[in-house]
N, C-alpha and C positions, 0 to 999 in steps of 0.2 A: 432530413438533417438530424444529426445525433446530439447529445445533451453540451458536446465540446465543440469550440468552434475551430478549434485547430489544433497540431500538435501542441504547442505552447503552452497551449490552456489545460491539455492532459499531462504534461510537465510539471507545470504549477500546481495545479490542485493533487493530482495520485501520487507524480514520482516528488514532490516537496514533501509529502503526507511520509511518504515509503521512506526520504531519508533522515528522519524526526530519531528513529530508534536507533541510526545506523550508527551511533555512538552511546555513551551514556551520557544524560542529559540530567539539568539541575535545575531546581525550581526558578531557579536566579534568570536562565535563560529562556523560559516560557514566558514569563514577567516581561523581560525583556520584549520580545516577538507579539505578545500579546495581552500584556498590562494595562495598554492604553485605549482596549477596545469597552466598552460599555458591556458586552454580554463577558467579559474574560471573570473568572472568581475561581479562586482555588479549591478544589476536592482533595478530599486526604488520598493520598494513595497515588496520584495521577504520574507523579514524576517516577515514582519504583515499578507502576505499572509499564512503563512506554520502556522503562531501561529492561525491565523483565521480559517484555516481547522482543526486542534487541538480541538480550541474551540469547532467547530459544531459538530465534535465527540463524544467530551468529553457531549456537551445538549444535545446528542441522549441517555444518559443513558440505553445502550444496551450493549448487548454482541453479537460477531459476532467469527464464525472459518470458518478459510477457510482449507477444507481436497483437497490438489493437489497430482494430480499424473504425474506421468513421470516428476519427481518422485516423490515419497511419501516423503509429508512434510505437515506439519502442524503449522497455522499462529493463532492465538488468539486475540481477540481483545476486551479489558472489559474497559468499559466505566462505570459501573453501580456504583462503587463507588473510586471512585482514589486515589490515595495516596496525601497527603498536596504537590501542587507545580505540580501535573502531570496533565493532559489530559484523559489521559487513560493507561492501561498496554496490551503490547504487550507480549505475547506467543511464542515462537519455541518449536517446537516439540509436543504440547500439546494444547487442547483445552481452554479455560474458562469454570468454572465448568457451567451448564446449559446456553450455549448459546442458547441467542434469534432467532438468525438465524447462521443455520449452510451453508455451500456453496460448491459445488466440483465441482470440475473442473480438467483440467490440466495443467501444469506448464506453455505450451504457451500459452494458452487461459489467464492464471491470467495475463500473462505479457502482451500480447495484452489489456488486460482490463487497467492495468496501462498503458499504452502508448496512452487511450484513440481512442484505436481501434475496439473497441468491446460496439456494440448496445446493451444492457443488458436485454431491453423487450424480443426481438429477442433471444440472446441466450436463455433465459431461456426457451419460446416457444421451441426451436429446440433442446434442451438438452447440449448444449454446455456447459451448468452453469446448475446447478441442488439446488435447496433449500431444506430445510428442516426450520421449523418453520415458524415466519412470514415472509411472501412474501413483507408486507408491510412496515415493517422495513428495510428487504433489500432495497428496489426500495425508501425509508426518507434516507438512509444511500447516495446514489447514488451523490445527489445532495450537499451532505457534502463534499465530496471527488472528484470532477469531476475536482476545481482548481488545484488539485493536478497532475492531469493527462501532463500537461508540464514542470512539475517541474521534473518529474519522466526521463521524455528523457534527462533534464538539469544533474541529479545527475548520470543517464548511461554514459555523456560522462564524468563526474568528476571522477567518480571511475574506469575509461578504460574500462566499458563494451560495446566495439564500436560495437563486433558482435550482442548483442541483442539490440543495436541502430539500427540498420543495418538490424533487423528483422523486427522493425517499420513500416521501410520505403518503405520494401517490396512490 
């Protein structure tokens, strides 16, 4: 059995993570969500940081899915034309209609990929990640999203998921 216990839980923890940037976001609302937690304390930079990955999402003008298994979930990610005020629209359960690049994997590998544990040239070479579409839009997409990759462990201990913290660091 893999690090998620069920869809739900890859919901929760990656596609909640994934729709943090899908707008621009304001110190007031981190506070909010996670003020109340004992490890929460503010970093300079954190709030221009998450809207700056946002942004670079949002000028990739693509569509991206990710199909994970163990278990079967399904992440969405459409950039190509957003709503007034968003970045992009985030997907559960469902793809975006004609994604530019589609991805599979499995639930621990995506999470190692968010925790910035996972060489991407590499897996894709060795099957661990598998593409479909452009290969080169995934590997423009990489460099959008890699700031994101510490913020990802920040938001595992804010929402109590210490055991896939804990898989991290393995």
């Amino acid at each position: 059995m893999g690090l998620f216990r069920d869809d739900r839980h890859v919901y929760r923890v990656i596609g909640e993570f994934m729709q943090i940037p899908a707008r621009p976001r304001t110190a007031e609302e981190l506070r909010a969500w996670w003020g109340h937690h004992p490890a929460y304390r503010e970093y300079g930079g954190e709030v221009e940081q998450i809207n700056r990955i946002g942004e670079q999402i949002r000028r990739s003008r693509a569509a991206f899915a990710f199909y994970l298994t163990d278990p079967e979930a399904v992440i969405g990610i459409d950039a190509r034309g957003p709503n007034e005020g968003e970045n992009y629209a985030v997907f559960f359960g469902r793809p975006p209609a004609a994604p530019d690049v589609a991805i599979r994997t499995t639930g621990d590998v995506a999470h190692q990929f968010w925790g910035g544990n996972i060489n991407v040239p590499l897996a894709l070479m060795t099957g661990k990640m598998k593409t479909k579409g452009s290969r080169a839009k995934a590997l423009q997409l990489l460099p959008r999203i890699v700031p994101a990759f510490p913020l990802y462990r920040r938001y595992l201990e804010l929402i109590g998921e210490h055991a896939l913290l804990a898989a991290l660091r393995a």
